[in-house]
C-alpha positions as CSV (number, residue, x, y, z in Angstrom):
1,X,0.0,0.0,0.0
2,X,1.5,3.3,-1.2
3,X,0.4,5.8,1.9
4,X,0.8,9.9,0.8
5,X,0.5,12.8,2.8
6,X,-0.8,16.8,2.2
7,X,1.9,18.8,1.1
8,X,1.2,22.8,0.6
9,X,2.1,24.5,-2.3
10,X,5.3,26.3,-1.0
11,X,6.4,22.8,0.0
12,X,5.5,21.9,-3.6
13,X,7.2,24.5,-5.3
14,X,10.3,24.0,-3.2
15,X,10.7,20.1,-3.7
16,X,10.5,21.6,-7.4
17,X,13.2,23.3,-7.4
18,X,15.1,21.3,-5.6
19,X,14.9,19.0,-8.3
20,X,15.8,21.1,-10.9
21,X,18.9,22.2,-9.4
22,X,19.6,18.5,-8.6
23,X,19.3,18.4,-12.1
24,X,21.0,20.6,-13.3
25,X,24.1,19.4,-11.0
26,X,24.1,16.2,-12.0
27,X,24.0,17.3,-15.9
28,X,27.0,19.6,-14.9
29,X,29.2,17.1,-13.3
30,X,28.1,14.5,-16.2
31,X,29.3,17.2,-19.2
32,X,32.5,18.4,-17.4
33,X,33.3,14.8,-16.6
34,X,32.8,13.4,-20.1
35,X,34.2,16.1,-21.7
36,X,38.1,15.5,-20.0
37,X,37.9,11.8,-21.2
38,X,41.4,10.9,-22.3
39,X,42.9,10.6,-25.7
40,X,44.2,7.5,-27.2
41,X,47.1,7.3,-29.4
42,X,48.0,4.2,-32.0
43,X,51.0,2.9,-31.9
44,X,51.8,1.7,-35.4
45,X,55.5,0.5,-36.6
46,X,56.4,3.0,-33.5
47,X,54.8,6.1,-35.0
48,X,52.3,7.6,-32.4
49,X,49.1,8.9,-33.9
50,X,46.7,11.0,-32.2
51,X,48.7,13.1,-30.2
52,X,45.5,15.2,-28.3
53,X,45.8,14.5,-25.0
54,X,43.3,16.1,-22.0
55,X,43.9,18.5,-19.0
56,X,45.9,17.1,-16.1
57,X,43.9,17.5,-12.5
58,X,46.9,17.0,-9.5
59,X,44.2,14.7,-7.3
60,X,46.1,16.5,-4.4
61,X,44.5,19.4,-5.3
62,X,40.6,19.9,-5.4
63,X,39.3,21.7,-7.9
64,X,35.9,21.9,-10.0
65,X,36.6,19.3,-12.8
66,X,38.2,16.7,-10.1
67,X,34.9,16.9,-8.1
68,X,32.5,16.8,-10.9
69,X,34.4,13.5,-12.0
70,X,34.5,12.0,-9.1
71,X,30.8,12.8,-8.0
72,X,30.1,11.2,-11.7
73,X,31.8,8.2,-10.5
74,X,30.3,8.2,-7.2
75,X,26.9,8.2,-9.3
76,X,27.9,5.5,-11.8
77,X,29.0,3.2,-8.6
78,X,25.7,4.2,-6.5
79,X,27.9,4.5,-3.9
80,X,25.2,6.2,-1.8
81,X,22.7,3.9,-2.7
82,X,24.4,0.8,-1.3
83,X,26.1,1.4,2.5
84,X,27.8,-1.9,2.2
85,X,29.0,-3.9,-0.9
86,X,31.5,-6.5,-2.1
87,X,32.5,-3.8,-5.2
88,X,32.0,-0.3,-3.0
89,X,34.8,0.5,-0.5
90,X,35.9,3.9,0.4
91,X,39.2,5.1,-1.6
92,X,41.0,5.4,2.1
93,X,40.3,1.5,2.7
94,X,42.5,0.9,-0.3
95,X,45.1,2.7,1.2
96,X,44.8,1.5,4.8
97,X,46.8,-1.7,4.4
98,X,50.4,-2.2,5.6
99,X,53.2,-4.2,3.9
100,X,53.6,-7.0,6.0
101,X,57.4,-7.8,3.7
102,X,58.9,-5.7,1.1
103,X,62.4,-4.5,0.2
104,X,62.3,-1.0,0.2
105,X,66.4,-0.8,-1.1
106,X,64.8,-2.9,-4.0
107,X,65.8,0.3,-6.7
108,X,68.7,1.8,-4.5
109,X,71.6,0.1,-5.8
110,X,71.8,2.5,-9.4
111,X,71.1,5.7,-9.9
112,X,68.0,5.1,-12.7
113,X,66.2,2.3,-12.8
114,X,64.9,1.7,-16.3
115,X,62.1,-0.6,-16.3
116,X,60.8,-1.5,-12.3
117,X,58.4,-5.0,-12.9
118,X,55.6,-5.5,-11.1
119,X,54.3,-8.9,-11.4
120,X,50.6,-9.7,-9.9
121,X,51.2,-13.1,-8.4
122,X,49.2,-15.7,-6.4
123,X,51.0,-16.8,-3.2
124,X,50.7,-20.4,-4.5
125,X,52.9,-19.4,-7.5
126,X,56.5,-20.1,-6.3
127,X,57.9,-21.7,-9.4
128,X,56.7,-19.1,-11.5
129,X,58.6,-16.4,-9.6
130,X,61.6,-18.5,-9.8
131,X,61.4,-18.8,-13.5
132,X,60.8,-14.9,-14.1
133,X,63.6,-14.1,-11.4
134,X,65.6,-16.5,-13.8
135,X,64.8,-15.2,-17.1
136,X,63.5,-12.4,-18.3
137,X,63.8,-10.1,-15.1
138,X,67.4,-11.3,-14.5
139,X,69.2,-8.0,-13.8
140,X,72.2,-8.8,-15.2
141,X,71.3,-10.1,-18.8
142,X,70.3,-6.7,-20.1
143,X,73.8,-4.0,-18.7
144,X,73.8,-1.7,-19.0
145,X,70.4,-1.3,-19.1
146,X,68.7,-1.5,-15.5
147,X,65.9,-3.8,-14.6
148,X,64.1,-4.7,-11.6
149,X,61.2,-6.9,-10.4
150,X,58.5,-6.9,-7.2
151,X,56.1,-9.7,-6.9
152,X,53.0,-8.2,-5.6
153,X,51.1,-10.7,-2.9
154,X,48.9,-10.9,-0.1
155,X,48.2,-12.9,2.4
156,X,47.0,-16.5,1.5
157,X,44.3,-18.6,4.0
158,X,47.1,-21.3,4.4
159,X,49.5,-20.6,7.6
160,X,51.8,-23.2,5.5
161,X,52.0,-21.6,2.1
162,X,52.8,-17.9,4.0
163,X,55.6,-19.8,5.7
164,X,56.7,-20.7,2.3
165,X,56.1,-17.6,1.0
166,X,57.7,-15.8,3.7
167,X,61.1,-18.1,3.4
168,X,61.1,-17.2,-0.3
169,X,61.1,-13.5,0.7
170,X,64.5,-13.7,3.2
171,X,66.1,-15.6,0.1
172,X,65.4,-13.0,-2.8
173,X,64.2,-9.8,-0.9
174,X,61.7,-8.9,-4.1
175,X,58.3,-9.4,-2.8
176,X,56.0,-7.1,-2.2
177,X,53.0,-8.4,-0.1
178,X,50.2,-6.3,1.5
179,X,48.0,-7.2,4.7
180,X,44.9,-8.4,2.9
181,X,43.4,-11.4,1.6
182,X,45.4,-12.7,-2.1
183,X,42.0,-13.4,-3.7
184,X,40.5,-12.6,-7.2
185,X,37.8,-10.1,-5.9
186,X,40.9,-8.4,-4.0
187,X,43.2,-7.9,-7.3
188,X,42.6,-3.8,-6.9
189,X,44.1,-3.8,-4.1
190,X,46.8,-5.5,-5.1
191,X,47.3,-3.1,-8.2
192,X,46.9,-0.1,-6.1
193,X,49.4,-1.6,-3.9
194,X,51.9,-1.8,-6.9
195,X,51.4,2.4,-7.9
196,X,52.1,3.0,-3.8
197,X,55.3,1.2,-4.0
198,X,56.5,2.2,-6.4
199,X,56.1,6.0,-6.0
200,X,57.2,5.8,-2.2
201,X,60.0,3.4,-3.1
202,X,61.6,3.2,-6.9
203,X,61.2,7.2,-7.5
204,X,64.3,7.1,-9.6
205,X,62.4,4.5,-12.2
206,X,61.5,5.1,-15.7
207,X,59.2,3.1,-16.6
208,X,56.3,0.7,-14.4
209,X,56.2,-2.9,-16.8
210,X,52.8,-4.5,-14.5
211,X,52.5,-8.0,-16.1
212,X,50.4,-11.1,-14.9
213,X,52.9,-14.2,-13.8
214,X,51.0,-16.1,-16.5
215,X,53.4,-13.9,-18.9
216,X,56.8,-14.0,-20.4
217,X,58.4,-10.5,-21.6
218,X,61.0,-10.4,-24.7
219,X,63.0,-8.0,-22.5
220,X,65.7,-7.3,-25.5
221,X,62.8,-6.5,-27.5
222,X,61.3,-4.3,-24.9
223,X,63.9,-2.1,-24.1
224,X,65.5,-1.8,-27.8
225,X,61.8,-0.6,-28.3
226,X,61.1,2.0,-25.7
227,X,64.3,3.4,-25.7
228,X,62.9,6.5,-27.9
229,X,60.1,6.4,-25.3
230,X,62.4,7.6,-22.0
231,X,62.0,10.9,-22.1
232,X,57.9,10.6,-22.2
233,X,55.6,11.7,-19.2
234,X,52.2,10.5,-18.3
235,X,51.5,8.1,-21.0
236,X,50.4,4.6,-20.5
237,X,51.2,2.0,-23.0
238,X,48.5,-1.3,-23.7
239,X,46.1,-2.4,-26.1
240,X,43.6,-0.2,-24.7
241,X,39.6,-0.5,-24.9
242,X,38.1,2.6,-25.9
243,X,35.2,4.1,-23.9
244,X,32.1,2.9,-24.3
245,X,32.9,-0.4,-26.3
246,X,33.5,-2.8,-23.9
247,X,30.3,-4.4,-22.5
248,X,29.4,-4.6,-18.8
249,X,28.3,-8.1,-18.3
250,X,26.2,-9.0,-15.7
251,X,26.6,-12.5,-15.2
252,X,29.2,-15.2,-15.0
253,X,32.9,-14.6,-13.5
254,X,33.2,-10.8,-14.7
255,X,29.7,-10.1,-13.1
256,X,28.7,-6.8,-12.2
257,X,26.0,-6.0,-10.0
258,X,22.5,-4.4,-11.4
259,X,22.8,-1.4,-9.0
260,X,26.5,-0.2,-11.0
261,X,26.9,1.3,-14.1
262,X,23.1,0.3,-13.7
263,X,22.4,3.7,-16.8
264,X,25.5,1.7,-19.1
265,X,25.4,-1.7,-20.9
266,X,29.5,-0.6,-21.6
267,X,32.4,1.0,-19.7
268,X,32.0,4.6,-19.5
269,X,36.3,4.5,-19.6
270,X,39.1,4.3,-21.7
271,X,41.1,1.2,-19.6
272,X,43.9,-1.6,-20.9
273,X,43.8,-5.0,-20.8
274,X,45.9,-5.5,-17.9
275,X,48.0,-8.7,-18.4
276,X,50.9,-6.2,-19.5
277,X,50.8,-2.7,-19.0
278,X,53.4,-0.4,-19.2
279,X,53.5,3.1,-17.7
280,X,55.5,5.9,-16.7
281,X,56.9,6.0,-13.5
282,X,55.8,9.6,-13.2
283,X,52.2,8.2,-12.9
284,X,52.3,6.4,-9.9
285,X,52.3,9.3,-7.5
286,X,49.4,10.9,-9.0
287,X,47.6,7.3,-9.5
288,X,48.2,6.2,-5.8
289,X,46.5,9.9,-4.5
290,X,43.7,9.0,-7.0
291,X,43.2,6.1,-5.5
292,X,42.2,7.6,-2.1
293,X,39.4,9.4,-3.3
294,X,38.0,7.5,-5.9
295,X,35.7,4.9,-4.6
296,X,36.5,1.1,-5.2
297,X,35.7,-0.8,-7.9
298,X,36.4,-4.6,-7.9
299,X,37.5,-5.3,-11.6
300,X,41.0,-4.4,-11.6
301,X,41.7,-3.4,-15.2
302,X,38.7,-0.9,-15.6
303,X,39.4,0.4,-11.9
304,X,43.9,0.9,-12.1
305,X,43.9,1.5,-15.9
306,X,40.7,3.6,-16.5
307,X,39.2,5.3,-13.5
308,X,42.4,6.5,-12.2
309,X,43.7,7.5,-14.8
310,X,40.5,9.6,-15.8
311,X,40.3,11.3,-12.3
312,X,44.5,11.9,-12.4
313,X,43.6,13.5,-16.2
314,X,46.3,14.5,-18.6
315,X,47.0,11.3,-19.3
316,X,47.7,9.4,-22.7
317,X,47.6,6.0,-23.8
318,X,48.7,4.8,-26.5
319,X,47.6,1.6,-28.2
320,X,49.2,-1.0,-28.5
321,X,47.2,-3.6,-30.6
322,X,46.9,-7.0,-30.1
323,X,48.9,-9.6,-32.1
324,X,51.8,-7.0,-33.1
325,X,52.9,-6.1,-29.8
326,X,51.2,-7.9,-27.1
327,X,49.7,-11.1,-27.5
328,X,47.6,-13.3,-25.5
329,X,48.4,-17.0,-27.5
330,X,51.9,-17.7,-27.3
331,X,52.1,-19.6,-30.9
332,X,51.7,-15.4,-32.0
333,X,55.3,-14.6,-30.5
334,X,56.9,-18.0,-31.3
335,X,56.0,-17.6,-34.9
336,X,57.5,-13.8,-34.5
337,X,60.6,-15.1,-33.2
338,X,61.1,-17.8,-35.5
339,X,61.2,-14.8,-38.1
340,X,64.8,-15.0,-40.4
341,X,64.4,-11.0,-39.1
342,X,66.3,-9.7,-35.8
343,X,63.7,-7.7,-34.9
344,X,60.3,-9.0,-33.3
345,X,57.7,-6.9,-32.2
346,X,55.6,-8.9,-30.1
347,X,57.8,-8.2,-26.9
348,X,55.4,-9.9,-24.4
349,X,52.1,-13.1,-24.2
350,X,50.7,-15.2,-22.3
351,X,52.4,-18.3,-22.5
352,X,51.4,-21.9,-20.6
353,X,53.8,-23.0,-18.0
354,X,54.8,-26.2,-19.9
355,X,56.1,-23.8,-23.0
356,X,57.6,-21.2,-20.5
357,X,61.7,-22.4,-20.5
358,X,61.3,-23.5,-24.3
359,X,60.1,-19.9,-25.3
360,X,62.5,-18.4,-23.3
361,X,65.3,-20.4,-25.3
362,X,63.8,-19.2,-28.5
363,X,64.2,-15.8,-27.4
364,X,68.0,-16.2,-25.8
365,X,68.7,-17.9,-29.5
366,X,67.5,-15.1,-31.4
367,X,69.2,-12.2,-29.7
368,X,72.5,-14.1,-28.6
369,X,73.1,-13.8,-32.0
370,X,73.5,-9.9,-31.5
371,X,75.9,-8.0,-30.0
372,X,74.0,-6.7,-27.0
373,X,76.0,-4.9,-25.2
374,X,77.0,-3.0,-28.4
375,X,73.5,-2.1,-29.3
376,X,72.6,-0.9,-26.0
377,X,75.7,1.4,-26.1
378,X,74.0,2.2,-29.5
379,X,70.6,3.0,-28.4
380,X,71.1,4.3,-25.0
């Protein structure tokens, strides 16, 4: 039963207005937040196209624009109309955690750091830290350039595994593991955890490399390619999914509840597919202070590399398209490698753990056959 009560006319004409300014608020904030969307550049035999790039917003500083986008983004996440939800925590909560291990000398041994890797890893996934540790991210394969890597963990339900875990950590000093549950529904956190690091503790890095563990990199490839990148600021580099293209699904493991987005059957941002990522270590002070005012959202890849970025602002990304660059099937890269051609442009995939080592040689064939150290002099 619907129950109403007498209201007078001044009442009436007051609740009115009300409205329309309401209105008229939320059609502000909505215009001056979709108008600062950020540009996307292709990236196309390394020519960049597209070079329009948006106004920067310093998140440390509160201003107009910065409130209308995140009061669009409050909206978007009905974060008023839900007090308590798996995908709604405060932006403070996802800076409230403490490291319970890190190695905070990690980049203090070298004046720049080049490339600082961040790997998302499962505690479970010893061996395929060891393999990375041994390959790819092995410092001193690719002088005089300078590379380091951070496994980024939390804390696992098993007393046993942490132990393991823990011992693995006094033995190589390169993990990074925050005090909250290491879970699928947790992997923001663990992202935001990455930016934090890394801006309070490898400040003299270049370039942030965030890959899945599932991955292997073509690190000769990777930095004979960005080397005519070092000088760039604020740009973000990943085979990017334009706004509005990418559909919200509301069912199955990427489920998003009814109440979010609930005015949007696609993503309202501009965000990477996150199983490599690579961005400029100038972003991850500005990303991190994002991050404690824009309210939580639970799938990592739209959260890290679209809704902080869009509330930072002035940032670029540039597009690196599947398949020529990055690629998710590992026969793409082997058939790139097995090119009579030096070069390869596929510098990372996803590879299965059975065809990790025998990729790995394929790469370490290829490129032993150049002079490396020469062509870093070269390039450098």
């Amino acid at each position: 039963m619907r129950m109403t009560f007498p209201m007078s006319r001044n009442a009436q004409m007051a609740l009115c207005f009300l409205g329309v300014i309401n209105f008229f608020i939320l059609s502000l904030t909505s215009y001056l937040a979709l108008k600062s969307l950020p540009s996307v550049r292709t990236v196309s035999d390394g020519v960049l196209k597209d070079s329009q790039s948006d106004g920067t917003q310093n998140p440390t500083t509160f201003n107009p624009i910065l409130w209308a986008k995140l009061n669009w983004i409050s909206h978007e996440l009905n974060v008023s109309g839900v007090a308590t939800d798996g995908a709604l925590i405060s932006g403070d909560s996802i800076m409230s955690f403490v490291y319970i291990m890190h190695n905070p000398r990690l980049c203090q041994d070298v004046d720049v750091v080049d490339f600082i890797i961040i790997v998302h890893s499962a505690p479970a996934n010893l061996e395929r830290r060891k393999r990375i540790r041994e390959s790819f991210a092995k410092e001193s394969l690719f002088l005089p350039f300078h590379v380091r890597v951070a496994f980024l963990l939390g804390r696992s339900t098993n007393q046993t595994l942490d132990d393991l875990v823990r011992k693995e950590h006094l033995v190589n000093n390169d993990s990074v593991a925050g005090d909250f549950i290491d879970s699928y529904h947790n992997l923001t956190f663990k992202g935001v955890m990455g930016y934090r690091w890394v801006s309070e503790h490898c400040h003299n890095a270049k370039f942030v490399l965030k890959i899945d563990d599932d991955v292997i990199v073509n690190t000769f490839a990777l930095l004979q390619s960005f080397y005519k990148y070092m000088n760039r600021k604020r740009s973000i580099f990943c085979n990017v999914w334009q706004a509005n293209t990418m559909e919200i699904l509301r069912q199955g493991k990427w489920q998003v509840s009814d109440h979010i987005f609930r005015n949007h059957h696609t993503f309202p941002y501009s965000y990477c597919s996150g199983f490599v990522v690579i961005l400029t270590a100038d972003l991850m002070a500005p990303l991190s202070e994002a991050a404690r005012l824009t309210p939580f959202f639970w799938i990592d890849d739209v959260y890290l590399f679209g809704m902080l970025p869009y509330v930072v602002g002035g940032v670029t990304f540039h597009h690196y398209c599947l398949d020529q660059f990055l690629s998710l099937q590992e026969q793409v890269l082997m058939r790139c490698l097995n090119t009579s051609n030096i070069e390869c442009s596929v510098f990372a995939s996803v590879v299965r753990d059975n065809s990790f080592w025998f990729i790995w040689d394929m790469i370490l064939h290829k490129y032993n056959s150049m002079p490396w150290s020469i062509e870093t002099e070269l390039v450098v």
